[in-house]
C-alpha positions as CSV (number, residue, x, y, z in Angstrom):
1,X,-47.8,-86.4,-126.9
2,X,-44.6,-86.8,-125.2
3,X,-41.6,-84.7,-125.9
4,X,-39.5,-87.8,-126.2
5,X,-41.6,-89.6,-128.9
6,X,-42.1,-86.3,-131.0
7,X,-37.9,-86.1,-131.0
8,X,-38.1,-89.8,-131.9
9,X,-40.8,-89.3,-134.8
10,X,-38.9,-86.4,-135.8
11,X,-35.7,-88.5,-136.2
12,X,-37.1,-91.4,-138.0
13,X,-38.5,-89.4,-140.5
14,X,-35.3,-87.1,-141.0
15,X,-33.3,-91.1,-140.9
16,X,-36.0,-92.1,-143.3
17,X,-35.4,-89.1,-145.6
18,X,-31.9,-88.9,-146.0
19,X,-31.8,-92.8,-147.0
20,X,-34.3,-92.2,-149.8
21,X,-32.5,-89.2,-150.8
22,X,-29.2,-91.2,-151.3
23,X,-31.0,-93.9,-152.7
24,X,-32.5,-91.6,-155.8
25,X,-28.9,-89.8,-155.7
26,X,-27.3,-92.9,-156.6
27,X,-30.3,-94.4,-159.4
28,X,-29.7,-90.9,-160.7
29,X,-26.0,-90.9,-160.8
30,X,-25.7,-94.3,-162.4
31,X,-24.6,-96.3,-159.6
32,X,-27.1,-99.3,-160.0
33,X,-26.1,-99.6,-164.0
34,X,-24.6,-102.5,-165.4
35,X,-24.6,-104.5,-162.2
36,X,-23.6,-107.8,-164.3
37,X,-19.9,-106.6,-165.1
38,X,-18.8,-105.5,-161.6
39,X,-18.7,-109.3,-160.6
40,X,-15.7,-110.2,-163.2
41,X,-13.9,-107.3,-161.7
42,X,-12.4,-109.3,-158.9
43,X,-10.8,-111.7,-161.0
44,X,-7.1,-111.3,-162.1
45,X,-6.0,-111.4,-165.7
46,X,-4.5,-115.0,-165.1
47,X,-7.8,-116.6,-163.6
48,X,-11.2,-117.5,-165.3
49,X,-14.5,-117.0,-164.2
50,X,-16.5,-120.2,-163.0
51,X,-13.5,-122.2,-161.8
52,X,-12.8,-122.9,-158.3
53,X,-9.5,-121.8,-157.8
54,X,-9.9,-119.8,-154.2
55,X,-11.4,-123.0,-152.1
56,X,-10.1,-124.8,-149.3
57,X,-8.3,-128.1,-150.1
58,X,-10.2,-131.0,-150.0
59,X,-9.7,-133.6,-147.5
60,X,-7.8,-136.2,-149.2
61,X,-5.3,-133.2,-150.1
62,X,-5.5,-131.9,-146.3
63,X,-4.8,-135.4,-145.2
64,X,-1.8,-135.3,-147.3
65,X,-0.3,-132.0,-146.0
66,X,-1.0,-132.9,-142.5
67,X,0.4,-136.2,-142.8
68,X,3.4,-135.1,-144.6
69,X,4.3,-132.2,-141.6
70,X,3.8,-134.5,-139.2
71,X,1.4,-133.7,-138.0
72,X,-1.1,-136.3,-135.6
């Protein structure tokens, strides 16, 4: 075989390797536990979950705010 695609096995499997081992690092260290509660987290104390508070405006409101800045 080729120098070049011995270094390129070599490196796939030492890529390969170091991703699994992080991957069983983290199941070990508890990182993929209670994966439920971290989507609330974003939320402030003053908004509620389910309620679409961070959307664009629709276009009857849009229509409104252009037409009141003047804009054409």
């Amino acid at each position: 075989m080729d120098a070049g695609i011995l270094l390129l096995i070599a490196g796939l499997v030492l890529l390969s390797g170091s991703a699994l081992a992080a991957f069983a690092w983290a199941a070990r260290d508890g990182q993929f536990e209670g994966l439920d509660g971290a989507s609330s987290v974003i939320f402030d104390a003053d908004e509620t979950m389910r309620e679409d508070s961070d959307c664009f405006p629709d276009a009857a409101s849009r229509a409104a705010r252009d037409g009141a800045g003047g804009h054409a």
